[in-house]
C-alpha positions as CSV (number, residue, x, y, z in Angstrom):
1,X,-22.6,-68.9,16.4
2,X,-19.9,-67.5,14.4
3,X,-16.2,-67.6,15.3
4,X,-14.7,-64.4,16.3
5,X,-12.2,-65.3,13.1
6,X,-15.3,-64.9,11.0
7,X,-17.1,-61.6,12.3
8,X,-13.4,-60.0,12.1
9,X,-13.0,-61.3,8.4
10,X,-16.5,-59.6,7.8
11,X,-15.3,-56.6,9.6
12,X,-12.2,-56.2,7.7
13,X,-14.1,-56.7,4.4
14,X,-16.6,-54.2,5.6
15,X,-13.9,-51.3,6.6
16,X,-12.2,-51.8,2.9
17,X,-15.3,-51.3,0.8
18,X,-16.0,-48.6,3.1
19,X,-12.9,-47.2,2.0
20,X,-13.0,-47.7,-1.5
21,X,-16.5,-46.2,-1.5
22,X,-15.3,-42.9,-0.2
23,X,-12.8,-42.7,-2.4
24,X,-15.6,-42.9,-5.3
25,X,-17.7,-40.4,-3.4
26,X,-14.7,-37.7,-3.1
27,X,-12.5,-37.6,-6.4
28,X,-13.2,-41.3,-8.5
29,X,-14.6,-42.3,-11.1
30,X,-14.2,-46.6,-10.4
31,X,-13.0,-48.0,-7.5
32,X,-12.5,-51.9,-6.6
33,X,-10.7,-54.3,-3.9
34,X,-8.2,-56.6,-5.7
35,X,-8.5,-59.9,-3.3
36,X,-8.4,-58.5,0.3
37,X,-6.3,-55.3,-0.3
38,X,-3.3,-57.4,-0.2
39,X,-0.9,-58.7,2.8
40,X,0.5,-55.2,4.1
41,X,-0.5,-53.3,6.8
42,X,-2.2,-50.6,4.4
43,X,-5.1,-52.1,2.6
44,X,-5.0,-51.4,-1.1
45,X,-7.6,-50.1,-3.2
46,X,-7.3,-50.2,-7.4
47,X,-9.2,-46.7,-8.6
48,X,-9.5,-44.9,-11.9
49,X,-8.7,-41.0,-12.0
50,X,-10.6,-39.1,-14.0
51,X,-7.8,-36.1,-14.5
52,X,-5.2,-39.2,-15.7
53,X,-6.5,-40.9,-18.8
54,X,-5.9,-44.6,-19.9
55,X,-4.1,-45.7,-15.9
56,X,-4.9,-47.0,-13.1
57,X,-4.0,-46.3,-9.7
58,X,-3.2,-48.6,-7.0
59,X,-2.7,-47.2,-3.3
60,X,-3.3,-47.4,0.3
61,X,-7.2,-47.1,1.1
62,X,-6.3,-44.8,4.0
63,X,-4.2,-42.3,2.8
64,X,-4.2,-40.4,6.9
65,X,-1.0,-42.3,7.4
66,X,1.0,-40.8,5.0
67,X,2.2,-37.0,4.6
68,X,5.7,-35.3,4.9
69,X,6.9,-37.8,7.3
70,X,6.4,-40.9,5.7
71,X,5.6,-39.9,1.9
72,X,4.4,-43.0,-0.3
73,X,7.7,-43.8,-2.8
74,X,6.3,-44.2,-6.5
75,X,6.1,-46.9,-9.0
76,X,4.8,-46.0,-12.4
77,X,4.3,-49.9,-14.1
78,X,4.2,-50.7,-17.7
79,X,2.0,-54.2,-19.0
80,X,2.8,-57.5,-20.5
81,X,2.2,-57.6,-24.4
82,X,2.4,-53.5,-23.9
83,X,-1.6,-53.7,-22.8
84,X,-3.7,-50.1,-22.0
85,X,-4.5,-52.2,-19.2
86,X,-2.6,-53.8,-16.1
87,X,-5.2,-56.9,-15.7
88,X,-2.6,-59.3,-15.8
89,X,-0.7,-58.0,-13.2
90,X,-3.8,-56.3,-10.8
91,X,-2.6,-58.6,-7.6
92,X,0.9,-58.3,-7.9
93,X,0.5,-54.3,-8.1
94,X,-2.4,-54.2,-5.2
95,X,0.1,-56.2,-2.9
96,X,2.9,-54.0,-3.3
97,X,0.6,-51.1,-2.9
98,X,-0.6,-52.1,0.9
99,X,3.0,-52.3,1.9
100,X,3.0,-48.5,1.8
101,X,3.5,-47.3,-1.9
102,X,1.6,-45.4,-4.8
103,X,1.5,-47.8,-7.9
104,X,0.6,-45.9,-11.1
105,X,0.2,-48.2,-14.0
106,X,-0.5,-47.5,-17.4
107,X,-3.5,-48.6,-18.7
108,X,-7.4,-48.4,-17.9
109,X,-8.7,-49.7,-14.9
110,X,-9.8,-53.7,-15.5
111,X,-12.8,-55.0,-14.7
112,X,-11.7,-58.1,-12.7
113,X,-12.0,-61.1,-14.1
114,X,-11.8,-59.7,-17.5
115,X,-9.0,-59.8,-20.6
116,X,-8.1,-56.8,-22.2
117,X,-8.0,-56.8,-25.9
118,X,-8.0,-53.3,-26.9
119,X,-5.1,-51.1,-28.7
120,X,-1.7,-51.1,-27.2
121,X,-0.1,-48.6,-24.8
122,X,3.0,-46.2,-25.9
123,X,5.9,-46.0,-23.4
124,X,5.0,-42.4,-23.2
125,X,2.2,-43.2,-21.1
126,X,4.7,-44.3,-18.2
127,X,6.4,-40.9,-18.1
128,X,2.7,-38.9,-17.8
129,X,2.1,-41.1,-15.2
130,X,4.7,-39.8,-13.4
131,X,4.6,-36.7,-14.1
132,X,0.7,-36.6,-12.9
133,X,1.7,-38.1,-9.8
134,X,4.2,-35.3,-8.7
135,X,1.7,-33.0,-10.3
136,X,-0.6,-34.4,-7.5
137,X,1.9,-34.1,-4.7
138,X,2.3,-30.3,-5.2
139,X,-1.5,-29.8,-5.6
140,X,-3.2,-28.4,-2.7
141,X,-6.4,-29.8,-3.9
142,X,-5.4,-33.3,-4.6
143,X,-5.9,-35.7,-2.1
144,X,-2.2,-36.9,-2.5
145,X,-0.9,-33.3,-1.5
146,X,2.2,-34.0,0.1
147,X,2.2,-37.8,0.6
148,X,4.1,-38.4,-2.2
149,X,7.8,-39.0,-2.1
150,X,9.4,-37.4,-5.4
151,X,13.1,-38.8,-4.1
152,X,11.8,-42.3,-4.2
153,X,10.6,-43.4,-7.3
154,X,11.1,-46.8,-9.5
155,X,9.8,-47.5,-13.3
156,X,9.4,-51.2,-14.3
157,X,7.4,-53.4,-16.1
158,X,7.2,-57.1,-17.5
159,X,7.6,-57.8,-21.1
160,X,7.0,-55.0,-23.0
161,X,6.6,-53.3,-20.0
162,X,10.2,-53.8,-19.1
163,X,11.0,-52.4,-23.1
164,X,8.9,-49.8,-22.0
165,X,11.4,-49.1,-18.7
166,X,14.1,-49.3,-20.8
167,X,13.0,-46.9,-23.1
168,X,12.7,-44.0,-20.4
169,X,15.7,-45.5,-17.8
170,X,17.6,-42.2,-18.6
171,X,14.7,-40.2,-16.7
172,X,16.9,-38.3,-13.9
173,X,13.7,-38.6,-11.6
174,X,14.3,-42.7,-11.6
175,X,16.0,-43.7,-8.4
176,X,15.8,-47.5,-9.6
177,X,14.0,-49.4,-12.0
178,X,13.0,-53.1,-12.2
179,X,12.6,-55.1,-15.6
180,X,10.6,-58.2,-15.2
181,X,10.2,-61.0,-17.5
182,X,12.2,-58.7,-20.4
183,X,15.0,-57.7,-21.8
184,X,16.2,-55.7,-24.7
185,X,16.1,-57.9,-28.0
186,X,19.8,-59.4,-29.1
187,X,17.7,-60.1,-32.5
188,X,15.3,-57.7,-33.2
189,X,13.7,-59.7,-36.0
190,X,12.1,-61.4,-33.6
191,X,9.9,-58.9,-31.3
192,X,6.2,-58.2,-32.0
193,X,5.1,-55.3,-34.2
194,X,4.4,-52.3,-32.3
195,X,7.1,-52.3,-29.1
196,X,9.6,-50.1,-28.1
197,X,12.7,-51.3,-29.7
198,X,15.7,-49.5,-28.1
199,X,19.1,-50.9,-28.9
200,X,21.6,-52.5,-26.2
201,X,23.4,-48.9,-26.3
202,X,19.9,-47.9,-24.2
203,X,21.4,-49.8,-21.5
204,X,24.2,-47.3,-20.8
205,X,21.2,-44.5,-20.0
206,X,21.0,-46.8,-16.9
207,X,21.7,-44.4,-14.1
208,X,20.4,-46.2,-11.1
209,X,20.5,-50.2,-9.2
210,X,18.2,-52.5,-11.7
211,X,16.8,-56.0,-11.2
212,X,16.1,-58.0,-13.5
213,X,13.6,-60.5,-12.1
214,X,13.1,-63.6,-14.9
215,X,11.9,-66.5,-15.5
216,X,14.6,-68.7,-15.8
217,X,15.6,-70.8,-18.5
218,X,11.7,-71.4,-20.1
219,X,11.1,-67.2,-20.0
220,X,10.9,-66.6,-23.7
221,X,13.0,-63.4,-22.0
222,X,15.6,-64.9,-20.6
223,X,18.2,-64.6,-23.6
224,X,17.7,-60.7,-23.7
225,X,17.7,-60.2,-20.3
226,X,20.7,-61.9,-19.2
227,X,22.6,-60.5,-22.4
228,X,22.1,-56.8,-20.6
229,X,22.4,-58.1,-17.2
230,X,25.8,-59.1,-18.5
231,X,26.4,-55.8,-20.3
232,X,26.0,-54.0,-17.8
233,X,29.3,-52.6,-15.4
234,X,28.4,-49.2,-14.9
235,X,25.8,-49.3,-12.1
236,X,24.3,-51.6,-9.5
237,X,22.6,-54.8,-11.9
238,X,20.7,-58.1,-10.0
239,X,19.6,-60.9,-11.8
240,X,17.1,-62.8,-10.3
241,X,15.4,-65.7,-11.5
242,X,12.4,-68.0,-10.3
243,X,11.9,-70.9,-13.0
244,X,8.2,-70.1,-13.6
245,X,8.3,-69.1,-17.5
246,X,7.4,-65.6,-19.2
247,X,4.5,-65.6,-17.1
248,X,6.0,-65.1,-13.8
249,X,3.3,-65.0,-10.6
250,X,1.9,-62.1,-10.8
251,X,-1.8,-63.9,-11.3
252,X,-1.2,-65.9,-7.8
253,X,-2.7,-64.7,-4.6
254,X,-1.3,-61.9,-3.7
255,X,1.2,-61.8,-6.7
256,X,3.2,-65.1,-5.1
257,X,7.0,-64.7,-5.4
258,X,7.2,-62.4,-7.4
259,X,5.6,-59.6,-5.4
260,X,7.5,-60.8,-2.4
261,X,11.0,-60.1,-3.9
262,X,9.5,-57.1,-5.7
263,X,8.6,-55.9,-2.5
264,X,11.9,-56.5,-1.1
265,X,13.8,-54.4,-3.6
266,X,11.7,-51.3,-3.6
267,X,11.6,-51.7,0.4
268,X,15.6,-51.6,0.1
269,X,16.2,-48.7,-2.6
270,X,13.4,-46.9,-2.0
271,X,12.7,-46.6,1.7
272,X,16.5,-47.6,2.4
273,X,15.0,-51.0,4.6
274,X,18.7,-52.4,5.2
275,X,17.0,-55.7,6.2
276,X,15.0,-55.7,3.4
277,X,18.5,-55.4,1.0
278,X,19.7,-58.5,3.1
279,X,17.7,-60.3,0.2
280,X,19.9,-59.4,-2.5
281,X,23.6,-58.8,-0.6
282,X,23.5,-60.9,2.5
283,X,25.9,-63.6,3.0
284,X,24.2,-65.5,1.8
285,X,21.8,-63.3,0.3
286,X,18.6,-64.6,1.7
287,X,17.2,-65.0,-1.9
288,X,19.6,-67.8,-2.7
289,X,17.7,-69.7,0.5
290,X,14.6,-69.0,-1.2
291,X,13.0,-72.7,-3.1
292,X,14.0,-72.4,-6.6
293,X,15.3,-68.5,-6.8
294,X,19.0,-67.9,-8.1
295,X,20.4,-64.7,-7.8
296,X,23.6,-63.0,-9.7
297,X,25.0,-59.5,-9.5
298,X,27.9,-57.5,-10.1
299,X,27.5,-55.3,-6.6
300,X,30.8,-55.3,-4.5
């Protein structure tokens, strides 16, 4: 006989494909389960849109939860190596989606298990995926009518991603933005063909708290992102880094560390979660008790 542990696994796995599939039935065009849907107490689905071109969508299966009372905040997320695809980073995004958000990244919709290798994506793409998104909210037709939140809203990306985020920081819509694994180039020389290439002057369109989350000392991105960290006086600016490399955990279950403290910070500036900001301005700040994080900042 099976355990009850098992026949509730099944059951749980069950209710989530039933999910995604009436998501396809209704408005999709693809819709998959990164892992389990993620750790949260929304299960995440991953789903392509057909009326937003080349991104992918990651949100709470059961969107009944959330209307003008509890509005999903908004991350729009820009890829590693500037991919037209977030399959690097599909369970780091799916976990912070079941903790209650709308993740639209730029990029088409992986198939799991598979490396993209097509053109690269333009950080114009992050700003139409915003724009779609509060499009969405004000459409009475959408599904997402009113279950968006258009006060809470973070841009970030790793690598170019992050070059990406920096690029459109100055968007007045931005109430925070998170650059991971990146940092704008002290030597320019040195950056692939083809990213955005904004110069450290970009940093004072800053207009809202940013983390830096790094890979310590062995992140190819750790020069350029501490050099802005370090320029930067005129807002909020964390630093946290996790000695991992460039390629940070967002490939573990469930997007390991990374996702956790990702988590923590939109939880904290954009659903104003004090406990949640105890991670980054505690005394201690609970991220310092963390195994192997360190943490600087210039909030008093």
């Amino acid at each position: 006989m099976k355990s009850r542990a098992v026949y509730y696994s099944l059951f749980l796995v069950s209710i989530i494909l039933l999910g995604c599939q009436g998501a396809v039935k209704e408005t999709y065009t693809e819709c998959q389960t990164v892992e389990d849907g993620g750790t949260g107490p929304y299960k995440a689905i991953m789903v392509s849109e057909p009326s937003l071109e080349a991104h992918t969508i990651f949100r709470p299966a059961d969107l009944k939860p959330f209307g003008p009372k509890n509005p999903l905040p908004i991350l729009v997320w820009g890829n590693g190596a500037c991919a037209n695809s977030p399959w690097e980073h599909v369970n780091f995004l799916s976990e912070i989606a079941s903790h209650g958000y709308m993740v639209v990244a730029i990029g088409y919709m992986p198939t799991l298990g598979e490396r993209y290798q097509g053109p690269m994506s333009t950080s114009d793409q992050q700003i139409e995926g915003l724009d779609w998104a509060l499009a969405q909210n004000t459409d009475p037709a959408s599904p997402y009518y009113g279950r968006l939140n258009p006060q809470a809203i973070c841009a970030a990306g790793m690598s170019c991603g992050g070059l990406q985020t920096l690029a459109n920081c100055a968007d007045p819509r931005l109430k925070t933005i998170m650059i991971c694994n990146s940092g704008l180039f002290v030597d320019p020389n040195v950056a692939m063909p083809g990213m955005p290439m904004p110069h450290k002057e970009q940093l004072n369109s800053i207009h809202t708290p940013v983390l830096y989350m790094l890979g310590g000392e062995r992140d190819i991105a750790y020069g350029n992102g501490m050099d802005d960290y370090q320029r930067i006086k005129h807002v909020p600016a964390f630093a946290a880094n996790y000695p991992v490399g460039h390629g940070g955990t967002y490939a573990q279950p469930h997007g390991g560390e990374f996702a956790i403290v990702a988590t923590a910070w939109l939880n904290w500036l954009l659903k104003d979660d004090g406990e949640a900001g105890k991670m980054f301005v505690g005394n201690p700040p609970s991220l310092t008790t963390r195994d192997g994080w360190t943490l600087e900042s210039n909030f008093k």
